[in-house]
C-alpha positions in Angstrom: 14.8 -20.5 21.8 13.0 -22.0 24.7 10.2 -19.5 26.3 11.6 -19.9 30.0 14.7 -18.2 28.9 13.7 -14.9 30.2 11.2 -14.4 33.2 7.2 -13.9 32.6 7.5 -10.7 33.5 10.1 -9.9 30.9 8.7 -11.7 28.4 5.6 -9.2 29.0 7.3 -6.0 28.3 9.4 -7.2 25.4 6.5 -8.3 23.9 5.0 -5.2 24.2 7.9 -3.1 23.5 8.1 -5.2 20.0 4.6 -4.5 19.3 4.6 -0.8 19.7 8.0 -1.1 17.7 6.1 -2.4 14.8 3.5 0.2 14.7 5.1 3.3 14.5 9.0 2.3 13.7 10.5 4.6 17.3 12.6 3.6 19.8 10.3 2.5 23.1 11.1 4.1 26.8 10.3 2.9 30.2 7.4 5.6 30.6 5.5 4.1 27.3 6.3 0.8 28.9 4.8 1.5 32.2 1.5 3.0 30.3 1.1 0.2 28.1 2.0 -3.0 29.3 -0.4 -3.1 32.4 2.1 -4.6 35.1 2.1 -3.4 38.6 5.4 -2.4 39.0 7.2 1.1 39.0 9.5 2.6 35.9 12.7 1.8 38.0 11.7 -1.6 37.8 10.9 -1.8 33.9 14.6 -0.1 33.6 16.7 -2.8 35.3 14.5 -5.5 33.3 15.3 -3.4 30.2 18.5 -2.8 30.7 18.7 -7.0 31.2 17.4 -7.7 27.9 19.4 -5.2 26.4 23.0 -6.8 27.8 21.5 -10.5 26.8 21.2 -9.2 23.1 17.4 -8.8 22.5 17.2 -5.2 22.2 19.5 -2.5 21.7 19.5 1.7 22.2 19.7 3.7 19.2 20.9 6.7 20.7 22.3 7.1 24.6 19.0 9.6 25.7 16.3 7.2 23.8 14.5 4.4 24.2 15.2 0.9 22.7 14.4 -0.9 19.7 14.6 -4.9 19.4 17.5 -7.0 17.9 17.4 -9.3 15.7 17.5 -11.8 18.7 14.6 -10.4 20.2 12.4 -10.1 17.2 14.0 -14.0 16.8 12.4 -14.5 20.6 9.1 -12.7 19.8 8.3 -14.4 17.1 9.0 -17.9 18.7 7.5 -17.5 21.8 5.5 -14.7 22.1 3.6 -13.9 18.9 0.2 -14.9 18.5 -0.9 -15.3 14.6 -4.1 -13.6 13.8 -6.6 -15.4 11.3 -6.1 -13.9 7.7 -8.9 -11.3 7.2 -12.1 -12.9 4.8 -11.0 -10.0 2.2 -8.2 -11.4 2.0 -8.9 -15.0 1.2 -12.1 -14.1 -0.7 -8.8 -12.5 -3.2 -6.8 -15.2 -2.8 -9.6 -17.5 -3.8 -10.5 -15.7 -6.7 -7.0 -15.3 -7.8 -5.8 -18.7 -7.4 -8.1 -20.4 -9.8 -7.3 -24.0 -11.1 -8.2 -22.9 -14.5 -5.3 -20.7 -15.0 -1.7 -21.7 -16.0 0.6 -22.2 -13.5 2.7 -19.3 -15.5 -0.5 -17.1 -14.4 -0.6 -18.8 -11.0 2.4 -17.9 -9.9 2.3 -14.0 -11.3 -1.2 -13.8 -9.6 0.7 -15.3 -6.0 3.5 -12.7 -5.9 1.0 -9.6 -6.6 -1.6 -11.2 -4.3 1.4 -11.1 -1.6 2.6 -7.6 -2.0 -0.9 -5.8 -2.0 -2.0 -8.1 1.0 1.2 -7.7 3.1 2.2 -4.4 2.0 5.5 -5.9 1.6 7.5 -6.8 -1.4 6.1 -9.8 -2.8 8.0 -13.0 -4.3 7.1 -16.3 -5.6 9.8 -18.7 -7.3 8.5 -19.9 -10.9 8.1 -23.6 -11.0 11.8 -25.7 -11.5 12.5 -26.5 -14.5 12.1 -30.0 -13.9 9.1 -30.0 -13.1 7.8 -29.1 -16.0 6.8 -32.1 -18.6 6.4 -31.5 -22.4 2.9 -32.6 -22.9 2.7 -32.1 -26.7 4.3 -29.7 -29.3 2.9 -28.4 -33.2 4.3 -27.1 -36.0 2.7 -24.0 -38.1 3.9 -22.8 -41.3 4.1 -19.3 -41.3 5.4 -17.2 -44.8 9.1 -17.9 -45.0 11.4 -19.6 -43.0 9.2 -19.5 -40.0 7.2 -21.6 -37.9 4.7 -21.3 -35.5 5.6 -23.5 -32.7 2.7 -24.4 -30.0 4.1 -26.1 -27.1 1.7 -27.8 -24.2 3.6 -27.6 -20.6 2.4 -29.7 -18.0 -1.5 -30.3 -18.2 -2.8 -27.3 -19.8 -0.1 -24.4 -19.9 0.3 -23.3 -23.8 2.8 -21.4 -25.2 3.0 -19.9 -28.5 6.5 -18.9 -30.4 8.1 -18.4 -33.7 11.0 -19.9 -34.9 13.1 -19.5 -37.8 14.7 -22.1 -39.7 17.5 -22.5 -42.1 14.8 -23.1 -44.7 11.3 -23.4 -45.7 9.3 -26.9 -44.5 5.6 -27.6 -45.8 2.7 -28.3 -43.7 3.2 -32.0 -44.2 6.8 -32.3 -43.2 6.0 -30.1 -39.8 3.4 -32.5 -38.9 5.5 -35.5 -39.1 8.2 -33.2 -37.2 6.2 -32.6 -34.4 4.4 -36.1 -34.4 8.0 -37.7 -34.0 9.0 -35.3 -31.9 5.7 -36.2 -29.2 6.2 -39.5 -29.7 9.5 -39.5 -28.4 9.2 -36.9 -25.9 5.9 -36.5 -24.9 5.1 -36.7 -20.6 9.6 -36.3 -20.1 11.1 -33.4 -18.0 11.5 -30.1 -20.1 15.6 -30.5 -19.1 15.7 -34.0 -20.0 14.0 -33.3 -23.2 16.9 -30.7 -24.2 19.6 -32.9 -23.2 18.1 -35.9 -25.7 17.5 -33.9 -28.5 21.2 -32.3 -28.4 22.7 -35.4 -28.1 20.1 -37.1 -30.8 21.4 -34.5 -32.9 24.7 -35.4 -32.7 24.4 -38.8 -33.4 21.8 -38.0 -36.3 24.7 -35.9 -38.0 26.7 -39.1 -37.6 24.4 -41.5 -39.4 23.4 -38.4 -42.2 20.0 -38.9 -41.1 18.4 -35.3 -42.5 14.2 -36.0 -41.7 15.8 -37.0 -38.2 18.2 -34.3 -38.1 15.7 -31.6 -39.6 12.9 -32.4 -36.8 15.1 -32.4 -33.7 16.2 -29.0 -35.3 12.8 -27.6 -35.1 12.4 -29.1 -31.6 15.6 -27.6 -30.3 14.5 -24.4 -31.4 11.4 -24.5 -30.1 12.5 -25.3 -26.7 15.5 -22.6 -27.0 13.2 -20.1 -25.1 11.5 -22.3 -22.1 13.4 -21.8 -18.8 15.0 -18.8 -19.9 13.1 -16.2 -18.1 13.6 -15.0 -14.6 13.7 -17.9 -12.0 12.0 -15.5 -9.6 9.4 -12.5 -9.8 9.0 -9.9 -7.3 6.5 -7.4 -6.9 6.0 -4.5 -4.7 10.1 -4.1 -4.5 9.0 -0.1 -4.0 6.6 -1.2 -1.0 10.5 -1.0 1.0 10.9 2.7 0.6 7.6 3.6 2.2 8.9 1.7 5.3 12.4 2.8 5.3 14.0 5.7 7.4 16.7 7.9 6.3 19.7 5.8 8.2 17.8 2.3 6.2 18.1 4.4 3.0 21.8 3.5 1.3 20.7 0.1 3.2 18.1 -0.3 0.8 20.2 0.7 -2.0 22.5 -1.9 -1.0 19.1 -4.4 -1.3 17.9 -3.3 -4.6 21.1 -4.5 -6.3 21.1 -7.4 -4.6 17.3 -8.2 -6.2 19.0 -7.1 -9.4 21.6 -10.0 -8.9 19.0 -12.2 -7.2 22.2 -14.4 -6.5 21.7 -14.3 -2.6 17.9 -14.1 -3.0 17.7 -17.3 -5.0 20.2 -19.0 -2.7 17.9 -17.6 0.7 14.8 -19.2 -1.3 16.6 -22.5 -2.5 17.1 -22.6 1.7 13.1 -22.4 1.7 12.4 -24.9 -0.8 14.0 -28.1 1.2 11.8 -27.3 4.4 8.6 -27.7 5.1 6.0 -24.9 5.9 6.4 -21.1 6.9 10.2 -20.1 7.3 11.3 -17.2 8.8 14.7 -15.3 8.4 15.4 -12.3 10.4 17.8 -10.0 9.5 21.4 -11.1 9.5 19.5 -15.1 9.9 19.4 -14.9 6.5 22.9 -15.3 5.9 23.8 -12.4 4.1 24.3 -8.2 5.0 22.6 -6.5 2.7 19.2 -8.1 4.7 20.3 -7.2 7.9 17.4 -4.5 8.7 15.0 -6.7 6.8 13.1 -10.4 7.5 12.4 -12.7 5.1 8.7 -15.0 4.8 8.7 -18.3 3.2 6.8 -20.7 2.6 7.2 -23.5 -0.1 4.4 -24.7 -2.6 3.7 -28.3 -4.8 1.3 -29.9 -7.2 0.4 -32.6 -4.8 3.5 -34.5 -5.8 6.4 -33.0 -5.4 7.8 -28.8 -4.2 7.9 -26.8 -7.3 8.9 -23.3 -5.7 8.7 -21.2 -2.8 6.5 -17.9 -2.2 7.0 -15.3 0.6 7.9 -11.8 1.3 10.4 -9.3 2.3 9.7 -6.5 4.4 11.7 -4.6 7.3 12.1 -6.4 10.7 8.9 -4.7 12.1 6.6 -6.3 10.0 3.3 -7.3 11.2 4.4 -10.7 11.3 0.7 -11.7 13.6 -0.5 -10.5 9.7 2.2 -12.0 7.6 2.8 -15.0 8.7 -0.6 -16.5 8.0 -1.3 -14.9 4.6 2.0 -16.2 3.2 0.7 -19.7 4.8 -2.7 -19.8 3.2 -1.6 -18.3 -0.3 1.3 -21.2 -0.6 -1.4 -23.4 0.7 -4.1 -21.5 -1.9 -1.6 -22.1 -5.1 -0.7 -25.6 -4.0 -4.5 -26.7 -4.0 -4.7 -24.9 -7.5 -1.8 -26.6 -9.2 -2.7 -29.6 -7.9 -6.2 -29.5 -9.7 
């Protein structure tokens, strides 16, 4: 929204009337208007330029004797026009930089990103785990173990390892599981983890066909190995109970409403998947996001890479007062933070 759609003067006192909104959650009068806001005019005044806003849609009386409280619109007009972003604090970025160390996985990354977000922002925190198919098989092993099981150790990307067991339909020795794996890198090694699974089921097939069992038994063991990657959540969150510090009693069955929907993560993922095809901080306000059950709450994106390509998106959700001078920047810097790291 352009910033000559309301006059200076009303751009003034909604600005202020947001900001004392978002620091103690209660409906804003004239008389706190005329002490705070600094303009030389009288309460009559602030009252017909209040009651202006209120018929355009950017703010909206709670109760017929109180003050008013922004709309969506008029957080939507705050935050375009009016907010000024404060630099993140040093403690914060001093965490941020110790957290987001190129040494770590990107597994570890992105758990360190979400809880980084949600003690900074003292909102929920969030962070999409990388796509699928952006993680390449680097190399795989096989380990006997007693039985019919193997330790698998499987190399994502550049230096992510992960360690499983497997059990097969019967015992292999040390020999044949190095010749297993050894094919299996060899025709595999540096492809997308979802292109990998797709082969080796369709290898498989074909191998039955041509009663191939060393080919058949190794795509076997790589099948299984590969059975568990992708199949944990596609996003965390942290900080979820961060909301109900913030929320009033008529936000309560609200909330409710928002907790099963983070259960679900349906319209969450969706919101995020949104976030991942633009570029920098995204904001959704309230009903912007598309959905009810985040109508009294705003939504703080930002998307991350590995210097190549997007692998995810990061933000927060809090109510609609957030501090979004705070917010804004720290969910900036960290996607900025984890991008550097993953690219190193």
């Amino acid at each position: 929204m352009a910033a000559g759609v309301i006059s200076e003067r009303a751009s003034i006192l909604l600005k202020t009337l947001v900001e004392h909104h978002i620091q103690d959650g209660q409906p804003v009068g004239s008389s706190t208007l005329l002490k705070v806001a600094g303009l030389p005019v009288s309460a009559a005044t602030i009252r017909n330029v209040m009651s202006d806003l209120e018929e355009r849609g950017y703010l909206h009386s709670p109760h017929t004797s109180a003050g008013r409280v922004p709309t969506a619109l008029g957080y939507r007009l705050f935050v375009d026009t009016l907010l000024q972003i404060k630099a993140p604090e040093d403690d914060a970025v001093s965490a941020l930089r110790a957290e987001l160390n190129p040494d770590k996985s990107a597994t570890e990354l992105v758990q360190a990103a979400s809880s980084l977000l949600s003690n900074i922002t003292a909102q929920a925190g969030l962070v999409t785990v990388p796509r699928q198919e952006a993680n390449q098989l680097r190399q795989v092993e096989f380990l006997p173990l007693s039985g019919n099981r193997v330790l698998v150790i499987l190399v994502v990307n550049e230096r992510e390892v992960q360690n499983r067991i497997i059990h097969t339909q019967r015992p292999f020795t040390e020999a044949q599981l190095r010749d297993a794996a050894a094919m299996v890198n060899q025709r595999y090694a540096g492809q997308a983890l979802n292109q990998v699974k797709e082969r080796i089921l369709r290898e498989m097939r074909e191998a039955r066909s041509q009663i191939d069992s060393y080919l058949e038994d190794s795509l076997d063991l790589a099948s299984k190995a590969l059975d568990q990657e992708g199949d944990g959540e596609e996003c965390m969150m942290v900080g979820e109970s961060r909301l109900l510090g913030s929320a009033t009693a008529e936000e309560m069955p609200t909330l409710r409403d928002l907790f099963e929907s983070f259960e679900q993560k349906k319209d969450l993922l969706h919101l995020l998947e949104r976030s991942t095809r633009a570029e920098g901080v995204q904001i959704f306000i309230g009903e912007e996001a598309g959905y009810d059950v985040f109508g009294n709450y705003s939504v703080v994106t930002a998307p991350y890479n590995d210097g190549f390509r997007t692998l995810g998106v990061l933000g927060v959700i809090g109510p609609k007062r957030m501090e979004y001078a705070r917010v804004i920047p720290i969910v900036d810097v960290t996607a900025r933070m984890l991008s550097s790291a993953l690219s190193s």
